[in-house]
N, C-alpha and C positions, 0 to 999 in steps of 0.2 A: 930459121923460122921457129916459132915460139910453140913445143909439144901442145900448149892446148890449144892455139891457132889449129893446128893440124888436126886435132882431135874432133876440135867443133866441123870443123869444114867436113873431115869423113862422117860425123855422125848426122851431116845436115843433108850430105848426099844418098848414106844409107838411107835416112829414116821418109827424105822424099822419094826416092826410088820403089821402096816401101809401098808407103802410100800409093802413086801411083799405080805400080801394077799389080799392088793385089789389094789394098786397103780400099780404095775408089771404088773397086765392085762389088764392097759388102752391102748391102741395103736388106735388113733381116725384118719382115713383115713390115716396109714403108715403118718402120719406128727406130732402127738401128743405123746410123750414118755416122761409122767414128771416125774420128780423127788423129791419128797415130802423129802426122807432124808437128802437131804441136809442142809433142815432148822437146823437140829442138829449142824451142823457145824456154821453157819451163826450165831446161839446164842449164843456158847459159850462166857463165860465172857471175856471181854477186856483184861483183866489182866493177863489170860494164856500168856504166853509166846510164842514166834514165834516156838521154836521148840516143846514146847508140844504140840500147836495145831496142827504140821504138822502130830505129832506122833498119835494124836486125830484123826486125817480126813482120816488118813494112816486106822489104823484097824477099821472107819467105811466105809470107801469106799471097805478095801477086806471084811466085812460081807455084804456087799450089793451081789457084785461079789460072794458069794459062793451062794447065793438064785436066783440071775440072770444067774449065768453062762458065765460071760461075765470075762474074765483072765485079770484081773489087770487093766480094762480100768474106772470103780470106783474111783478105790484107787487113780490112777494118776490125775484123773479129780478131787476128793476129794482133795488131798494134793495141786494140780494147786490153787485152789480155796484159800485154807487153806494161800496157801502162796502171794495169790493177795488181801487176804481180810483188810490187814491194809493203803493200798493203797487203796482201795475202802472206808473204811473209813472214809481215810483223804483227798479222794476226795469231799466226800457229808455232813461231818462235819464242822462247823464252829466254834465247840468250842473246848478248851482245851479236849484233850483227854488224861486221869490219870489211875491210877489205878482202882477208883471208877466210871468211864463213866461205863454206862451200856446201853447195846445192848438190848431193848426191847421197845414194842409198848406202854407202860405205859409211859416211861421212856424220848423216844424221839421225838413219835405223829405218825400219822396215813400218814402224806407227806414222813417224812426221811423215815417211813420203807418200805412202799412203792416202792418210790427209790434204796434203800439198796437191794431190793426183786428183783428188776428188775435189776439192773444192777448183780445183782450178779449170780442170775438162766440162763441167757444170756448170762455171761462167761463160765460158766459151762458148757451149753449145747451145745454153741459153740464148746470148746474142745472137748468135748464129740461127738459130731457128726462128726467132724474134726478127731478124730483119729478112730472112728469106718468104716469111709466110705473111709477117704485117699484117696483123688482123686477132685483135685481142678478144676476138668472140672466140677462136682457136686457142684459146692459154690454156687449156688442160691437154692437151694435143701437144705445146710448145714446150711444156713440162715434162710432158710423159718422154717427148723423141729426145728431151735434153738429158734427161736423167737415163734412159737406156743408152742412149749413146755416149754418156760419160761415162757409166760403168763399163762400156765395153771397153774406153777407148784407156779407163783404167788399168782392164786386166790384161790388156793387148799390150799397157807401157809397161806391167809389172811383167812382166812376161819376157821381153826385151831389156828390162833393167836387171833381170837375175840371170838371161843369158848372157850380158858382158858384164857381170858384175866380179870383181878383184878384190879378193882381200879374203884371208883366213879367218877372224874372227867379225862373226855378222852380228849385228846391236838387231834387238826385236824390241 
């Protein structure tokens, strides 16, 4: 079996595990709801293909949704994401993107992921709060809980990306 097969699979079970028994019961003054799983999505390798990452995001967004209880609004926010992330990309990328670009804080430095981290938790939670509450009289409410809850769900992933992070010499 192929090390980063292996890799993805343990960091898809940590990172939902995670979530589940401690991330699911953060809720910090009804404005703070992150989402730590999504990093699972956000690293898959470059080289997946558009439609198996969407089929990737699809069945971790409904395991998220069977532990939360929330009907399908995961999997849709997962797969949204899945399928804006090559345009987030090739927003924040200035190099050649191949097969072998890899999506990691070793790989690309401590600014791009950063970046990557924020603008990508912030679409998410945008949609995500965007179709749980539906009702554009609430949009400064929908902004505020997206934008707290990206930044937390930032420092939460930077937080987890520098505790397994490898490698002696780190790019800032």
């Amino acid at each position: 079996m192929n090390n980063d097969i292996v890799l993805n699979i343990l960091r898809f079970l940590g990172l939902m595990a995670l979530q589940v028994l401690f991330v699911n019961n953060i809720n910090l003054f009804g404005l703070v709801t992150p989402s730590v799983f999504v990093l699972f999505i956000l690293l898959l390798p470059h080289a997946i293909k558009p439609t198996g990452l969407m089929l990737i995001a699809m069945f971790t967004g409904f395991t998220q949704d069977l532990f939360q209880g929330t009907l399908r609004l995961n999997m849709f926010c997962a797969v949204f994401l899945a399928f804006s992330r090559p345009y987030i990309l090739s927003i924040i990328t200035d190099k050649k993107m191949d097969d072998e670009f890899k999506i990691s804080l070793q790989e690309q430095g401590f600014r791009w992921t950063v970046l990557y981290l924020i603008l990508s938790f912030f679409l998410y939670h945008m949609v995500y709060f965007t179709v749980e509450i539906w009702n554009f009289q609430n949009i400064l409410y929908i902004i505020f809980k997206s934008v707290y809850s990206g930044l937390f769900s930032v420092v939460f992933s930077l937080i987890l990306l520098y505790t397994f992070y490898k490698g002696k010499d780190r790019k800032y």
